[in-house]
C-alpha positions in Angstrom: 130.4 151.5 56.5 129.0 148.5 57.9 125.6 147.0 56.6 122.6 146.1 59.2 123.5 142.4 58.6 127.2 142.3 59.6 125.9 144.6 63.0 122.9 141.9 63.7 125.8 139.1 62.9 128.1 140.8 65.2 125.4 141.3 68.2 123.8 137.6 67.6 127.5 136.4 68.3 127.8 138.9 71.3 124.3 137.3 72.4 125.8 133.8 72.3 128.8 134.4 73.8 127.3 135.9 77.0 124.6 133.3 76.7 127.2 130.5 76.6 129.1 132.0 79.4 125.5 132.3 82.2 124.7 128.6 80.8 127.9 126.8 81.0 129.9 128.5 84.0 129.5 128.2 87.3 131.0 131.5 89.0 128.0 134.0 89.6 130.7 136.7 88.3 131.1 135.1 85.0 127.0 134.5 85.0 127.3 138.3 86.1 129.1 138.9 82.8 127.6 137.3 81.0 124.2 138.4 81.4 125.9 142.0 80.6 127.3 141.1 77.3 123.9 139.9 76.9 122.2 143.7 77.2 124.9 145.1 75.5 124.4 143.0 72.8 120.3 144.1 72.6 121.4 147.5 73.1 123.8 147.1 69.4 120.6 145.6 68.4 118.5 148.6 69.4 121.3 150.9 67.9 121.3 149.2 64.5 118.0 149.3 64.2 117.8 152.7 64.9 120.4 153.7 62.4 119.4 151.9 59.5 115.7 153.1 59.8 115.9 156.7 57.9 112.9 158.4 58.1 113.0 161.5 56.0 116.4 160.9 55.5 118.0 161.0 59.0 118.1 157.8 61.2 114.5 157.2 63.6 116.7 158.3 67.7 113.8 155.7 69.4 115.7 152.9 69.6 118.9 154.9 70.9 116.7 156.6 73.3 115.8 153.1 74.7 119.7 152.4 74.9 119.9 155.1 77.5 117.0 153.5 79.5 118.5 149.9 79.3 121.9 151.5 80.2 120.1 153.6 83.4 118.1 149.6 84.6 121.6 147.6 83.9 123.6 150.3 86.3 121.0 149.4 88.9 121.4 145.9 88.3 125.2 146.1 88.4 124.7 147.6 92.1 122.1 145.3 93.0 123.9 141.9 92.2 127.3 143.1 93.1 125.7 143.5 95.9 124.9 140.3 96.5 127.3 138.7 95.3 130.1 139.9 97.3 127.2 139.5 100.4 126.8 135.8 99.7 130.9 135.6 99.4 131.2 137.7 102.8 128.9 135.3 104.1 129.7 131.5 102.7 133.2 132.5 101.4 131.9 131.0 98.2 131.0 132.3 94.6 129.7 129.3 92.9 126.1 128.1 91.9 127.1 125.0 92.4 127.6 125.2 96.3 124.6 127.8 97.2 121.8 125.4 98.2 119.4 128.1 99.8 119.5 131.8 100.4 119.2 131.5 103.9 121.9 131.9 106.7 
């Protein structure tokens, strides 16, 4: 079984990934992406940290409880900035940060 180290390892190099990917791309789907490796990463976080604290001798649900509610705000955000995204790309006919200059018409 895997320790709470090797999960925290594993979700800081999750973090860093999707953090490297909103920081150093360009394309608002890859920024998009990244921002959800990013939540999934705090939700193996949240997990972890949940399993590993045994109270009375079965893991503490709190922190997988949370999951659930992270999950339920990052389907609304998928809607959402789908949402716009493919709007701006209707619109422009462009998908880079680079190019948008306002948010009006």
């Amino acid at each position: 079984m895997p320790s709470l180290n090797e999960f925290l390892f594993f979700s800081g190099l999750l973090f860093a990934i999707g953090l490297g990917g909103v920081l150093l791309r360009r394309s608002l789907i890859v920024m998009f992406m990244g921002l959800e490796m990013m939540l999934a990463a705090a939700n193996l976080t949240l997990v972890a940290f949940s399993r590993f604290n045994l109270q009375n001798g079965l893991p503490d649900y709190d922190g997988q409880v949370l999951v659930f509610m992270v999950i339920t705000v990052a389907a609304a955000e998928v809607a959402v900035g789908l949402a716009i995204i493919v709007a701006l790309f209707r619109t422009r006919g462009i998908a880079h940060v680079d190019e948008l200059t306002s948010m009006r018409n």
